[in-house]
C-alpha positions as CSV (number, residue, x, y, z in Angstrom):
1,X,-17.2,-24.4,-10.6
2,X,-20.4,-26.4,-10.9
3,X,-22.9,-25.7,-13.7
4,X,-25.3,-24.7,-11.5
5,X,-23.1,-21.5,-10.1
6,X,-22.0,-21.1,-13.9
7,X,-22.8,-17.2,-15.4
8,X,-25.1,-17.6,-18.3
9,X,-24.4,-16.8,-21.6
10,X,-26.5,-13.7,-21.5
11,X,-24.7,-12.6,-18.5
12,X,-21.3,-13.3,-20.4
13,X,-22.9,-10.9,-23.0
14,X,-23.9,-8.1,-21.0
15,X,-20.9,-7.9,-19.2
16,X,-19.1,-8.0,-23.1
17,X,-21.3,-4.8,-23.7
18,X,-20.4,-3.2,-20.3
19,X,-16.5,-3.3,-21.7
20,X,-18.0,-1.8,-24.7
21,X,-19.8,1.0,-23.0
22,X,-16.9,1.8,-20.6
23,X,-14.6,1.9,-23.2
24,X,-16.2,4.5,-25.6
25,X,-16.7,6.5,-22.0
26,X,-13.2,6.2,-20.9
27,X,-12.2,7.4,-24.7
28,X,-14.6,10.4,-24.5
29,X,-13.0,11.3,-20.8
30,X,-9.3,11.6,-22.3
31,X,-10.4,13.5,-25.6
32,X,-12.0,16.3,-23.1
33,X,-9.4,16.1,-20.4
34,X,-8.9,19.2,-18.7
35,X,-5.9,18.5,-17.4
36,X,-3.0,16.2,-16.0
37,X,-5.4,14.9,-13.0
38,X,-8.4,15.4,-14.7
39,X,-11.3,13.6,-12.4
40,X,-13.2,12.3,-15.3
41,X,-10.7,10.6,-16.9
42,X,-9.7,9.0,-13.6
43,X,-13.1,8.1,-12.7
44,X,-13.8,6.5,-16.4
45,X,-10.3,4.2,-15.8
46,X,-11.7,3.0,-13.2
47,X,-15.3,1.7,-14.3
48,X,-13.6,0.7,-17.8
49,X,-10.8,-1.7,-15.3
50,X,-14.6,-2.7,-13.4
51,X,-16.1,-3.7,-16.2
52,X,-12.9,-5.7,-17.7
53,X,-12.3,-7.6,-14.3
54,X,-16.4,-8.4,-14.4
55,X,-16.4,-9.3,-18.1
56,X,-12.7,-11.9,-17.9
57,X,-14.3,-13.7,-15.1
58,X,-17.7,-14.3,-16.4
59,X,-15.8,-15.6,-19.5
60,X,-13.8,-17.9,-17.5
61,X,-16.4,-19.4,-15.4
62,X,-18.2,-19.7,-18.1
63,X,-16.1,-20.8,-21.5
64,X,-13.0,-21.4,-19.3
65,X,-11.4,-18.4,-21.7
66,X,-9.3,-15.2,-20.6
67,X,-8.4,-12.1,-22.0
68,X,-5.4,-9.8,-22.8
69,X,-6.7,-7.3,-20.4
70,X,-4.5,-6.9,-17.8
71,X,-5.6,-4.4,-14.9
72,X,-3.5,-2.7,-12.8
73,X,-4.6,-3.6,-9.4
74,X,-4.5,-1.1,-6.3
75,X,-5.9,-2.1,-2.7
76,X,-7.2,1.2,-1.9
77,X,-6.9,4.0,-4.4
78,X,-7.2,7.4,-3.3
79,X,-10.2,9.6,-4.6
80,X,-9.5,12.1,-7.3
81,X,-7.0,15.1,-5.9
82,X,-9.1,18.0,-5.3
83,X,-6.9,20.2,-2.6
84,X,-4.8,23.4,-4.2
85,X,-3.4,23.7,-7.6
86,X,-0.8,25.7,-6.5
87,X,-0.4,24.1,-2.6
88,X,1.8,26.9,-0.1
89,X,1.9,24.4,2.4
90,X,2.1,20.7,2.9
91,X,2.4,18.2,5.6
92,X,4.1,14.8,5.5
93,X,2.5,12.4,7.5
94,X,4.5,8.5,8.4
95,X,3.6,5.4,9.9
96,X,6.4,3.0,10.6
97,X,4.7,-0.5,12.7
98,X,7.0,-2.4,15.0
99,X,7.4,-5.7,16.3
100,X,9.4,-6.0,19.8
101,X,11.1,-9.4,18.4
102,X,14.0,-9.3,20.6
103,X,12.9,-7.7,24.4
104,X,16.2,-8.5,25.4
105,X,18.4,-6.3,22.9
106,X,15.9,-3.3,23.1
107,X,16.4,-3.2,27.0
108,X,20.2,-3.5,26.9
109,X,20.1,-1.1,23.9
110,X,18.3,1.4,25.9
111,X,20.3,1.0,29.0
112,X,23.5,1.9,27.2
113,X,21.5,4.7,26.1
114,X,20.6,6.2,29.6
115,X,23.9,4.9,31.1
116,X,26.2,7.1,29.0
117,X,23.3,10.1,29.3
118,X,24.0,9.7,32.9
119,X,27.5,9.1,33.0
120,X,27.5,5.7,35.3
121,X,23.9,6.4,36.5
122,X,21.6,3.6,37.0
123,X,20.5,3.6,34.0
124,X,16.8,2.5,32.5
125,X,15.5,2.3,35.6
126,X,12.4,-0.1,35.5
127,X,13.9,-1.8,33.0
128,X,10.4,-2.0,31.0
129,X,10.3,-2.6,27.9
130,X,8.1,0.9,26.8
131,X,10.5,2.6,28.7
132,X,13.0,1.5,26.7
133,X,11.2,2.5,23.7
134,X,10.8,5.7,25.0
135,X,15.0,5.9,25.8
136,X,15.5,4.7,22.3
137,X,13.2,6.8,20.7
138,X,13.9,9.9,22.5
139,X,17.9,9.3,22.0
140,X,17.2,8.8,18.0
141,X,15.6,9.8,14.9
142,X,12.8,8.2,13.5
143,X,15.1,7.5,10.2
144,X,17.9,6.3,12.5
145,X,15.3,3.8,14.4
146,X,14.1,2.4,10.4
147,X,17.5,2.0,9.6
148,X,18.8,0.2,12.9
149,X,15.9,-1.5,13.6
150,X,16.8,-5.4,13.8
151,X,20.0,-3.8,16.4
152,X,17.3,-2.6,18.5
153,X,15.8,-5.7,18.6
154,X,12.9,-4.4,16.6
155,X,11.4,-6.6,13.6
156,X,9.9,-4.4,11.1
157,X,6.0,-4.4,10.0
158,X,3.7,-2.4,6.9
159,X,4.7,1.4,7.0
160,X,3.3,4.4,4.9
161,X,3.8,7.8,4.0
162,X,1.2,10.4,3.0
163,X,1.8,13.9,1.3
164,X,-1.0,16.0,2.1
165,X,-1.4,19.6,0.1
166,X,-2.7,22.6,2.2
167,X,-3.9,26.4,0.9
168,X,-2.1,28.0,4.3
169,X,0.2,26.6,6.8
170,X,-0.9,25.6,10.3
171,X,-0.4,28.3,12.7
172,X,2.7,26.8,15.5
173,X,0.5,24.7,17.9
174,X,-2.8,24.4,16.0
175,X,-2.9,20.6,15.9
176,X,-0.6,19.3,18.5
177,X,-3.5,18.3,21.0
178,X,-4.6,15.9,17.7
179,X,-1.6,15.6,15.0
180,X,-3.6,12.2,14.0
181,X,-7.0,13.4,12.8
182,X,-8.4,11.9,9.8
183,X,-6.9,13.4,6.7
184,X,-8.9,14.3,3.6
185,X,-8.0,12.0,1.3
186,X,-9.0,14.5,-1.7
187,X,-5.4,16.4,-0.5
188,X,-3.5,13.7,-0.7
189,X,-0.9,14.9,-3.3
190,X,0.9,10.8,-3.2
191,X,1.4,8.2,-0.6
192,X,3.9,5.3,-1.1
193,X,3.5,2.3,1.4
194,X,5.9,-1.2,2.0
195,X,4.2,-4.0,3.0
196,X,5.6,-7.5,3.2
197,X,1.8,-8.3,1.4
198,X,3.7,-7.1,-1.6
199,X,6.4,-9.4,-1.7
200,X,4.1,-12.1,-1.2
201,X,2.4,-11.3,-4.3
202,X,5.7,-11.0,-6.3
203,X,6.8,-14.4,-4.6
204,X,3.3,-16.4,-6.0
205,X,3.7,-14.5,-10.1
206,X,7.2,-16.1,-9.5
207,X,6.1,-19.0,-8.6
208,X,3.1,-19.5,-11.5
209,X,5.9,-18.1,-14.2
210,X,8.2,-20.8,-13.1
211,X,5.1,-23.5,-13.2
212,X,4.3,-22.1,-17.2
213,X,8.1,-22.2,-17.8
214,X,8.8,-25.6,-16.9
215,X,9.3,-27.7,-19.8
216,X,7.2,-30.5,-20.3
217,X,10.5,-32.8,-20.8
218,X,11.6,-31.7,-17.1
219,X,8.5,-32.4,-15.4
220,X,8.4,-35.9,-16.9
221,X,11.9,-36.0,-15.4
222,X,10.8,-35.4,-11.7
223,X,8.1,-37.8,-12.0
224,X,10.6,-40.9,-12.5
């Protein structure tokens, strides 16, 4: 970084006493919690883990120093919960994203499919490839499509899953003319997602481990 772009010392400071202030806040949150899932407290982690990120790169870019702090980072985190206590009703909502990697396999896939459902018929009859999808996926269960995938000639993409709390359950038919509304994301009760982003990221700590583990007698080894 070039002095010019360089934080000033004074910034370096005040981003010191932001930690500070965070800190004694974040203390004050957990000595009144009110309970497990306590807003305050969750809103005070998150302006302490602010103000630690802010502070450890100032010091860097300016002293070329770090810190012990290390912060637990989450893409998107969800807002504090604030549906039900006691939820009587909850809906589980999934994304799974596909990639047709293999046209080919899907179609014959989905043409034994409709050939045994038809005893000898003609089978998939356009032979397109959303109708197959829609053989395939009519013939099997979502969980059954996840976990045969590549034999569908399917490639895997990010996929998520979303527990959502309610006070009542829907009545049968409420929300079928729009099942994909925008959920509140204050009901959320937990979500767990797979992304290949993830292994990515465990791939390059890996890979910088591997580069601070190396000895220094081995390096001078490759060099020769």
């Amino acid at each position: 970084m070039s002095d010019a772009a360089q934080p000033t010392a004074a910034e370096v400071r005040a981003a010191a006493e932001a930690v500070k202030t965070a800190l004694d806040r974040h203390l004050a949150a957990v000595e009144r919690r009110t309970g497990e899932d306590d807003p305050a407290v969750y809103e005070a982690f998150n302006e302490l883990a602010a103000a630690a990120e802010e502070y450890d790169e100032l010091l860097y870019d300016r002293y070329d120093e770090v810190t012990p702090f290390e912060i637990p980072g989450v893409e998107e985190p969800l807002p504090p919960y604030r549906g039900p206590e006691e939820p009587h009703a909850l809906s589980v909502l999934i994304r799974r994203d596909y990639t047709v990697a293999e046209p080919q396999r899907l179609l014959a896939q989905a043409e034994r499919v409709t050939t045994a459902e038809e005893q000898g018929g003609p089978g998939l009859p356009a032979g397109t490839v959303h109708g197959a999808l829609g053989a395939l996926f009519g013939e099997f269960e979502p969980d059954e499509i996840a976990s045969r995938h590549t034999e569908f000639g399917l490639e895997e993409g990010d996929s998520t899953l979303w527990v959502t709390a309610s006070d009542e359950p829907a009545e049968p038919g409420e929300w079928l003319e729009a099942p994909f509304e925008p959920v509140d994301p204050q009901r959320v009760v937990c979500r767990f997602d797979i992304s290949a982003v993830f292994d990515e990221e465990s791939e390059d700590d890996d890979l910088d481990l591997d580069d601070e583990d190396l000895d220094p007698l081995d390096a001078d080894d490759t060099d020769r």
